[in-house]
N, C-alpha and C positions, 0 to 999 in steps of 0.2 A: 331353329331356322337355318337350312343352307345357303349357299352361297349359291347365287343367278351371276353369272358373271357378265348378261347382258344388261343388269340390272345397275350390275357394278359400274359397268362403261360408263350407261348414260348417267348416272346423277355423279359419279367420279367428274366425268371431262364438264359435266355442267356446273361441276364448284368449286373447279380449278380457272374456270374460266371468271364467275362469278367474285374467286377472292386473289386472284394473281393477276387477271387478267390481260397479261403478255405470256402464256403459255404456250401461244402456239409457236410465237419465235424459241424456244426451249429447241437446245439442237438434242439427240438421241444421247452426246453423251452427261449434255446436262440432266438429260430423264435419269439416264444411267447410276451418274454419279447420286442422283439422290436415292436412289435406289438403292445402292451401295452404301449409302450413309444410314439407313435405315438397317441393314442388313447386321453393321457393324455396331448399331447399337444392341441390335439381338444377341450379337455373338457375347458384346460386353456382360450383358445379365446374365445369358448361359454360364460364362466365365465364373461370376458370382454365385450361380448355384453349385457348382463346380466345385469350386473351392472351399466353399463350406462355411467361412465365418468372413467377420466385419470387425474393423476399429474400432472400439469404444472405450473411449478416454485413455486412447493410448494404448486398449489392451487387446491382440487377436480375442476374440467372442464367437464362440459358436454359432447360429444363427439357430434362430428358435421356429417352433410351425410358422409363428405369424410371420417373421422375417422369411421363411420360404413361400406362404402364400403369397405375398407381397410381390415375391419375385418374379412367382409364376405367370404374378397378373401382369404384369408390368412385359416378361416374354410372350405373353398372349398378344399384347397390344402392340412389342416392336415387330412381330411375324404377321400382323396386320397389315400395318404402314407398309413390310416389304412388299406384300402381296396390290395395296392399293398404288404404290410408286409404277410397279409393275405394268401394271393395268394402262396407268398414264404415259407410260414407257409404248406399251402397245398400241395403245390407241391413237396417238400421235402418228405413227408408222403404218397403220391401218393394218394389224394384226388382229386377229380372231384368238385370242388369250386361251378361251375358253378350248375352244377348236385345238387349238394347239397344246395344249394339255393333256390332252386324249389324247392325241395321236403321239405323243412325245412320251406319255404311258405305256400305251398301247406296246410301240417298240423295244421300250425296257424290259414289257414284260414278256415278248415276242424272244427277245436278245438271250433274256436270264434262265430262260425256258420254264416262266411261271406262266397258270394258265390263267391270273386275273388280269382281265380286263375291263376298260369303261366303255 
């Protein structure tokens, strides 16, 4: 299933409103900053795949598949959050997320002299 990112807006800003319910006083950089908190938890797991092993009982440990699947699932779901903070970043601001995407694509690919577009 992909991603409707008008899809996203409405039930996002409907259950931010529904479980926080002062989100609209959120100024852009508190969107931001959480945005960036999310981000920073991505990098942290990255980091851990990166590296390759884990403490156990004191000792560097290689990580194993399941320790990498684990990871993976775990950087699936922090590149989530950045993409849903995102949204709520946008939406507040009356941004077209979606819209902007493409076009901020679009460009790169314009710029880099690649000829995919969305």
């Amino acid at each position: 299933m992909g991603l409707d990112f008008d899809r996203l807006r409405e039930m996002n800003w409907r259950r931010a409103q529904e479980f926080f319910g002062d989100t609209d006083d959120w100024s852009i950089l508190e969107r931001c900053g959480e945005m960036t908190g999310e981000a920073g938890e991505a990098a942290n797991v990255a980091k851990k795949i990166k590296r390759g092993w884990k403490m156990k009982n004191g000792i560097k440990t290689p990580y194993d598949q399941s320790d990498l699947d684990a990871l993976f699932d775990d950087l699936a779901d922090e590149l989530a959050d950045v993409i849903i903070t995102a949204d709520l970043a946008a939406a507040q601001n009356d941004i077209d997320l979606g819209a902007r995407v493409v076009k901020k694509f679009n460009e790169k690919s314009e710029k880099w002299g690649c000829e995919h577009r969305l």
